[in-house]
C-alpha positions as CSV (number, residue, x, y, z in Angstrom):
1,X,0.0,0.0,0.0
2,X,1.7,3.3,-0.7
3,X,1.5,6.0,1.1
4,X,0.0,9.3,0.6
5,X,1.4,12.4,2.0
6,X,4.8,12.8,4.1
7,X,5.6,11.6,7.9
8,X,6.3,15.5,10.3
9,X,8.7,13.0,11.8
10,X,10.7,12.9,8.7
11,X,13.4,15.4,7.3
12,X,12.3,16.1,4.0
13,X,14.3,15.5,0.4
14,X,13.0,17.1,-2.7
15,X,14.7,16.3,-5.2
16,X,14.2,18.2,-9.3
17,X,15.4,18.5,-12.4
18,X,14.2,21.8,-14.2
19,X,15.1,21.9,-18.5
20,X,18.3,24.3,-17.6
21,X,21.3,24.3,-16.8
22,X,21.7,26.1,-13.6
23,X,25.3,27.0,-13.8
24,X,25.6,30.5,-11.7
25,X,21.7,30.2,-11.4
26,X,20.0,31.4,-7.9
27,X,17.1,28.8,-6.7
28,X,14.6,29.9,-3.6
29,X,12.3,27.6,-2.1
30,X,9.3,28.8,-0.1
31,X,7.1,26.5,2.3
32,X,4.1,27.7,3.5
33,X,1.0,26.5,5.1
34,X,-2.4,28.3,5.7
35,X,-1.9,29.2,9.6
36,X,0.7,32.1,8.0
37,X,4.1,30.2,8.6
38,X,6.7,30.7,6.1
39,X,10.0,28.9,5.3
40,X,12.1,30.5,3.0
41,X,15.2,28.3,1.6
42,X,18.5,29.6,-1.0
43,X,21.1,27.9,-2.4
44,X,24.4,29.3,-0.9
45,X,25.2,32.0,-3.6
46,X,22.0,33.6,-2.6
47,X,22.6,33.6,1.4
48,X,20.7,30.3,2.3
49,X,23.4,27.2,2.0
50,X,24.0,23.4,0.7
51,X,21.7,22.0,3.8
52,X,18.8,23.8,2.2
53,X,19.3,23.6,-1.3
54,X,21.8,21.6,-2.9
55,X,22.7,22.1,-6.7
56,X,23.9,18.1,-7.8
57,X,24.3,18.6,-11.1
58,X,24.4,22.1,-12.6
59,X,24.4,21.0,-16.2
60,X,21.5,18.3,-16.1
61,X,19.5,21.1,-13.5
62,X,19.7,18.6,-11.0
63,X,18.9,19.8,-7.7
64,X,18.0,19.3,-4.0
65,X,15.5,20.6,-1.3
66,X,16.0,19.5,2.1
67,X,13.2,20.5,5.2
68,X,14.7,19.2,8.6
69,X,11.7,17.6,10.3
70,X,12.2,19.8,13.4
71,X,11.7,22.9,11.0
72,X,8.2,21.5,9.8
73,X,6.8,19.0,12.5
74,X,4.1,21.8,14.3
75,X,2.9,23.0,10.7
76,X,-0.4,22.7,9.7
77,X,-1.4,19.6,7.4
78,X,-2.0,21.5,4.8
79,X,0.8,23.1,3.5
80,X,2.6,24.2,0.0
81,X,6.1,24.7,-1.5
82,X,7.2,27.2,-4.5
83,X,10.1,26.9,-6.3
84,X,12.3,29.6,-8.3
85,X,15.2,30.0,-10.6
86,X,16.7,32.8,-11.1
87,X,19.5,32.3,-14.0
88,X,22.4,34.9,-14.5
89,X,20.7,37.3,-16.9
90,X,18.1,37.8,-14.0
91,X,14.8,36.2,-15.0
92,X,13.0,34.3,-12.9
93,X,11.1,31.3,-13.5
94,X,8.6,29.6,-10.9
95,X,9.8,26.0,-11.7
96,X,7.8,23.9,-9.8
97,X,4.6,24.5,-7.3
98,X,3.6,21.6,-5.3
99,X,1.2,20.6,-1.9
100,X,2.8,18.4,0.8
101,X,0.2,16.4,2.7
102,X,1.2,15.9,6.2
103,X,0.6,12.5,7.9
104,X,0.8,11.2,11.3
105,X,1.8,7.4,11.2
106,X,5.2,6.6,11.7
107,X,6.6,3.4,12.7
108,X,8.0,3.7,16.1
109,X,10.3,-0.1,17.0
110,X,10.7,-0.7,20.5
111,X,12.7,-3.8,19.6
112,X,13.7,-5.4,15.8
113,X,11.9,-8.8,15.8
């Protein structure tokens, strides 16, 4: 059975590939839910760093999103993230939009058997 939405007790990976090479590109995440709370992520040429967003492949636009679960886990369910590029001429593009559904269950082991 496969789940649908993500665990608040899990750091979250995001992981894109936009149709650009983001060589000396800018890219800005935004999280948001609809209680008003706002995360706002860079990569580290625009004064966020690697921890939030990760460029693994410039040339293939190959990047990475990462939400520690402390960051999100007292969010409301219902929450969104925005993504931007801003590539060296300026422009930017809003290169992906997307809801995160946030779920409860998590397996919690008290012993492996």
């Amino acid at each position: 059975m496969a789940v649908q939405g993500y665990f608040k007790g899990d750091t979250l990976h995001f992981y894109r590939r936009v149709n650009m090479d983001l060589t000396n590109c800018i890219i800005r995440a935004e999280m948001f839910d609809i209680s008003g709370r706002s995360l706002k992520l860079a990569t580290a040429n625009s004064g966020g760093s690697d921890a939030m967003i990760k460029v693994t492949n410039a040339t293939q636009g190959r990047f990475t999103i990462t939400i520690p679960k402390a960051t999100w886990y007292y969010w409301n369910d219902k929450s969104w993230c925005e993504i931007q590029v801003q590539d060296a001429a300026g422009e930017l593009y809003t290169v992906d939009k997307f809801y995160l559904n946030a779920i409860y269950r998590k397996i919690n082991w008290q012993t492996p058997s």
